[in-house]
C-alpha positions, 0 to 999 in steps of 0.5 A: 291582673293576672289570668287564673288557670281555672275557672272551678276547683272542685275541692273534696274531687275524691270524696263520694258527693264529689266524684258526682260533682266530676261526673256532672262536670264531664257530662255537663262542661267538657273540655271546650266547653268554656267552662274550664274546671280541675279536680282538688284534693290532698292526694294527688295518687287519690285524684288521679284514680278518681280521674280515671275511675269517673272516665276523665280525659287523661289531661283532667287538671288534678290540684292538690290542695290541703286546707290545713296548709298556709301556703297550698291554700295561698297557691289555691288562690291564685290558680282559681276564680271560684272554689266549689268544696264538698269537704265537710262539716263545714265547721271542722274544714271549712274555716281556713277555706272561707276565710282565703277565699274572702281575703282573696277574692276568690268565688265560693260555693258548698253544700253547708247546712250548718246554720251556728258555723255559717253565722260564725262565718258571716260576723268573721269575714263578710266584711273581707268579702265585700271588699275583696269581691268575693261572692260565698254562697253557702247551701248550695245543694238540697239544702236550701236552693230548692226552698230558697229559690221557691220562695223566691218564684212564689213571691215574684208570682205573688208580686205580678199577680197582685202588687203585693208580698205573701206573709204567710208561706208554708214550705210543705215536701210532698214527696221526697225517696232517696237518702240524705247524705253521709255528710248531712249526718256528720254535720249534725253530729259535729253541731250537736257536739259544738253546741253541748260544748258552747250554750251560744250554738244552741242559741243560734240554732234556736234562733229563726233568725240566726243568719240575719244579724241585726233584724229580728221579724215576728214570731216564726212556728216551731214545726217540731210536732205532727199537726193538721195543717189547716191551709191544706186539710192534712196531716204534716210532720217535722222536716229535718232540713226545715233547721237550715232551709227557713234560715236561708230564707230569711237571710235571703230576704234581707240581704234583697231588701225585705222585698218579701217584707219584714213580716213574713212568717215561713215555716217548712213541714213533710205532708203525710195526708189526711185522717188517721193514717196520715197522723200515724205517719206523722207520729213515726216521722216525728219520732224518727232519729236515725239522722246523724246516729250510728249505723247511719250514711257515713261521708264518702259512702252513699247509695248506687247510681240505680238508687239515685236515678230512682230518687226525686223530689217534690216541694209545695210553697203555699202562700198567702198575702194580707188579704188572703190571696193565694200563690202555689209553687211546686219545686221538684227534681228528678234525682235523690236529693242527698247526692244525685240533684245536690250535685247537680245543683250545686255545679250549676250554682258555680258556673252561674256565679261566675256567668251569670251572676256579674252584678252581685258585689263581694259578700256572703249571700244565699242561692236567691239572693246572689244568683236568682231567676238565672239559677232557676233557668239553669237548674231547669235547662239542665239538671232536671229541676221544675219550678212551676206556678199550680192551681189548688188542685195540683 
């Protein structure tokens, strides 16, 4: 086989969250590093900017690729071991990206939360996958790798502890500042119009279980009303990534077997606190649509690097067995979780797929389960993530 140039093709280099997967990059995986990446984009005018405007060394590779175009996709293929794109919405770019990679056997990661596409991507080319080898995991970035991989911690935790599976876990955001992304906004958009044109998105969309074709497991909650949270004591408030998180979650837990059973329930909710000031805020937040509405973030806009440094977040998992032990995982990050730790997380889903991921086959897997534990080492050496075991008082 012959050797690719490059180990990673930033794909969408020239786009706001990509200049921040470059910047990463450049501190993270310099030239010499072993990591041998190229920035990839339609312009090469626009990406020798971005190159120069980030500070990159003046021999940065610049790619031009066009995903609407047979035959750059074709020389994408064969330059590349792993495409890491932040092109979105996914269902609007991302078709004929998926589907090279999957007949190729070229690596994929993105930063989708586009659950109706995702599983249309699944029924089209998971089979080509498996047999060209590649590995697509979607949801590389705030949504779902912290969620996705807290569950993963929370019930490994559970599993030492007490030989047995949580059932029960309450994904609850604790604290969260920063902004969602432009392209989170425009992704709602193109779904919500995907779905008004065909009822068989909004079936999907519905559906807890709609990255799991051919399993079905209990009734799931809605999470779509304020209420008190009786495990807690608090008010809680509809979370607007919950739509894409417990679906990951779900996928990941069949495609490792159901090592967290076929009955587990999982839902995910913002905490407000207690008494009336907790339920006003949860009313407020329920009744917020500003994602995805006009005057919103648009793609390739998003905050100043003062901004993202300032944002963080926190994620409590809460778990219980049948027998009503409990586990608590915190997640949390240093960076806004839009742009400043989605960027980070999903540069570090790249080169852990291809260091450290050597065992998992060709198919289209979640965070959890094609990269597990060494993703949660990685995020934790270098991007600033936490995952850690608390008691009830934490």
């Amino acid at each position: 086989m012959t050797p690719k140039d490059f180990d990673i093709v930033v794909h969408g280099a020239t786009g706001f969250t990509g200049r921040l997967v470059i910047e990463y990059l450049l501190q993270r995986y310099p030239a010499g590093s072993g990591v041998r990446w190229a920035m990839g984009g339609r312009s090469q005018s626009k990406l020798a900017a971005v190159r120069d405007e980030v500070g990159a060394p003046a021999d940065t590779p610049l790619v031009v690729t066009d995903s609407a175009d047979a035959a750059s996709l074709q020389a994408l293929m064969q330059r590349t071991r792993l495409v890491l794109t932040t092109v979105g919405p996914y269902q609007l770019y991302g078709n004929e990206l998926v589907a090279a990679c999957a007949a190729h056997g070229v690596d994929y990661v993105d930063l989708c939360g586009e659950p109706a596409w995702m599983r249309a991507m699944i029924d089209a080319h998971e089979a080509a996958a498996r047999a060209s080898g590649a590995r697509i995991v979607f949801s590389c970035g705030f949504d779902s790798i912290p969620f996705d991989l807290g569950m993963l911690m929370l019930q490994d935790a559970m599993r030492r502890q007490y030989g047995s599976t949580a059932s029960r876990v309450r994904g609850r955001v604790r604290r969260m500042k920063g902004t969602f992304s432009g392209g989170t906004a425009a992704s709602l958009q193109a779904t919500m119009a995907a779905a008004a044109r065909d009822p068989g998105v909004l079936d999907l969309l519905r559906n807890p279980f709609s990255l799991t074709p051919g399993f079905t497991g209990p009734r799931q909650p809605s999470g779509n009303k304020p209420m008190v949270d009786e495990a807690l004591g608090v008010w809680v408030a509809p979370f607007v990534m919950a739509a894409i998180n417990t679906r990951n979650v779900h996928r990941s837990n069949v495609l490792l077997g159901h090592a967290w059973g076929t009955d587990l329930v999982y839902d995910e909710m913002v905490i407000t606190g207690p008494g009336a000031k907790g339920e006003a805020i949860a009313q407020a937040l329920a009744a917020d649509k500003s994602l995805g509405a006009e005057g919103g973030p648009k793609p390739g806009e998003g905050p100043s690097r003062e901004e993202r440094e300032a944002g963080h977040f926190d994620v409590l998992f809460l778990g219980h067995d049948s027998a009503g032990h409990e586990i608590r995982v915190g997640v949390k990050g240093d960076r806004d979780p839009g742009y400043g730790a989605t960027s980070k997380m999903i540069s570090e889903a790249a080169v852990c797929l291809l260091q450290d991921a050597g065992a998992t086959p060709g198919g289209i897997w979640t965070p959890a389960s094609a990269m597990g534990q060494p993703l949660i080492e990685r995020l934790q050496r270098h991007a600033g993530m936490v995952f850690a075991l608390e008691t009830a008082a934490a």
